[in-house]
C-alpha positions as CSV (number, residue, x, y, z in Angstrom):
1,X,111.3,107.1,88.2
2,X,111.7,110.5,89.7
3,X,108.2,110.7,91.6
4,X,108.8,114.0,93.7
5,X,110.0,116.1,90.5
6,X,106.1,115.7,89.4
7,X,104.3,116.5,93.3
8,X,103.9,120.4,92.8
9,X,102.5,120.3,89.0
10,X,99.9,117.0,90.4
11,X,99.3,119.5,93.3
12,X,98.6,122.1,91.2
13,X,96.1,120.7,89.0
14,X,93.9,119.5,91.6
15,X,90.4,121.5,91.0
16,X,92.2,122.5,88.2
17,X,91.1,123.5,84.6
18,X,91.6,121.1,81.7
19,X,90.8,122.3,77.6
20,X,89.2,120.0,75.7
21,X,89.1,120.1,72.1
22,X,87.1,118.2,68.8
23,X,89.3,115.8,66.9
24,X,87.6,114.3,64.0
25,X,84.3,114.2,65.9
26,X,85.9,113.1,69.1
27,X,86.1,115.1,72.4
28,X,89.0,115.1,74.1
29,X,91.0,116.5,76.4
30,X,94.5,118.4,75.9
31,X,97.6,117.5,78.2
32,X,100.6,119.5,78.8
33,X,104.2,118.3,78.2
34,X,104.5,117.6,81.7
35,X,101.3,115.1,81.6
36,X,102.8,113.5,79.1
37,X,106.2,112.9,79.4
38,X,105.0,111.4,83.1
39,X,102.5,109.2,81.7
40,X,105.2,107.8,78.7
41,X,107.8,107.8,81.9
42,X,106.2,105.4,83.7
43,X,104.7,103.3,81.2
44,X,108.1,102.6,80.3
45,X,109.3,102.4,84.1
46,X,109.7,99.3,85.7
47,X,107.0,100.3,88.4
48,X,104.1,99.9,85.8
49,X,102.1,97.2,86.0
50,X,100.4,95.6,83.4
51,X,98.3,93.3,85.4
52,X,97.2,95.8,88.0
53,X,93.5,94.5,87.4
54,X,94.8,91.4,88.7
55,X,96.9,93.0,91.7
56,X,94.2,94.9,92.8
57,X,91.7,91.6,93.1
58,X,94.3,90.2,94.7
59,X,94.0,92.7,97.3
60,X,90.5,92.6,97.3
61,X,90.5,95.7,95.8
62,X,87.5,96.6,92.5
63,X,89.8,97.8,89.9
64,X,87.7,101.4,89.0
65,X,88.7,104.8,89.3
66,X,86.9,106.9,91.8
67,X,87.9,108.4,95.4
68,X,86.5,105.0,97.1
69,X,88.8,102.7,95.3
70,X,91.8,105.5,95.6
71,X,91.2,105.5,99.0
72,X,91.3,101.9,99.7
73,X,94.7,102.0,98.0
74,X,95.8,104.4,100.4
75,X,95.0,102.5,102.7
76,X,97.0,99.6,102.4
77,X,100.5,101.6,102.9
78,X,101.7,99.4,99.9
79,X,103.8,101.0,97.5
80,X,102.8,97.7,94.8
81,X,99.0,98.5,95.4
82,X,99.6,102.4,94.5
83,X,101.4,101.5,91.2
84,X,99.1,99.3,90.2
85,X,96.5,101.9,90.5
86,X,98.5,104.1,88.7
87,X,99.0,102.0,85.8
88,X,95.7,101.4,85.7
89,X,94.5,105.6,85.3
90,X,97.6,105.2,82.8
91,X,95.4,102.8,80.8
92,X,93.0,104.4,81.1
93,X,93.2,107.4,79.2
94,X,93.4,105.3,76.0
95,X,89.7,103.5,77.3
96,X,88.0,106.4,78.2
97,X,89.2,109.5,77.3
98,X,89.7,112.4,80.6
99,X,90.4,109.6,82.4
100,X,94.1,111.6,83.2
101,X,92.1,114.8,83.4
102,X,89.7,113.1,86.6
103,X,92.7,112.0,87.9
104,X,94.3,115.3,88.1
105,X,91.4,117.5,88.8
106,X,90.3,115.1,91.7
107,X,93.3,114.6,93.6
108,X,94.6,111.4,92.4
109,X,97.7,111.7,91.0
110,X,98.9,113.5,93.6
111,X,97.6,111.7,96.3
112,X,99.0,108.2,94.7
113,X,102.7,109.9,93.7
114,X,102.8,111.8,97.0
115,X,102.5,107.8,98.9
116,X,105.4,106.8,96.5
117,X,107.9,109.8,98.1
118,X,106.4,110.6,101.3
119,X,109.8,111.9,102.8
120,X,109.0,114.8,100.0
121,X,108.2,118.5,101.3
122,X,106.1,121.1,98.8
123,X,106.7,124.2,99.5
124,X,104.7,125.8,97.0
């Protein structure tokens, strides 16, 4: 999976705004192409990983999604921790809908992708 092709739209949505909209008596949030098509892309990548509640415990790591438990993955350096933490925002969305639109708003896409192709310079 192409990481860096996806650094300036994750950069750009951070304290970004995200629509929201009623479906049958649900609220929920509307993603762009671009949202999408990296969400199905690495769900179907071989970097997804479907026991990343496990690898994170593993680690010693609480599986939640917040800046504390982003951070901890950070820290580690390890590029297995950071896709297993992706995965599990990937999940997410279908447990808890805005669960992509935290992510993107707060930083952490862009801070998880950007530890996956650090050699990668923005220049917008």
């Amino acid at each position: 999976m192409n990481y860096a092709e996806y650094l300036t739209y994750f950069r750009q949505m951070i304290d970004g705004h995200i629509r929201w909209q009623d479906v049958d008596q649900v609220h929920q949030p509307i993603y762009d192409q671009t949202m999408r098509s990296f969400a199905d892309g690495f769900r179907r990548s071989l970097d997804y990983d479907a026991q990343y509640r496990q690898t994170l415990w593993a680690a010693e790591i609480a599986p939640q999604i917040n800046h504390e438990t982003v951070g901890d993955v950070m820290m580690t350096n390890q590029d297995k921790l950071v896709k297993a933490m992706l995965s599990m925002i990937i999940d997410g969305e279908n447990q808890h809908k805005g669960t992509w639109a935290q992510a993107l708003t707060e930083g952490y896409f862009f801070q998880l992708v950007s530890a996956l192709c650090p050699a990668t310079v923005i220049t917008e």
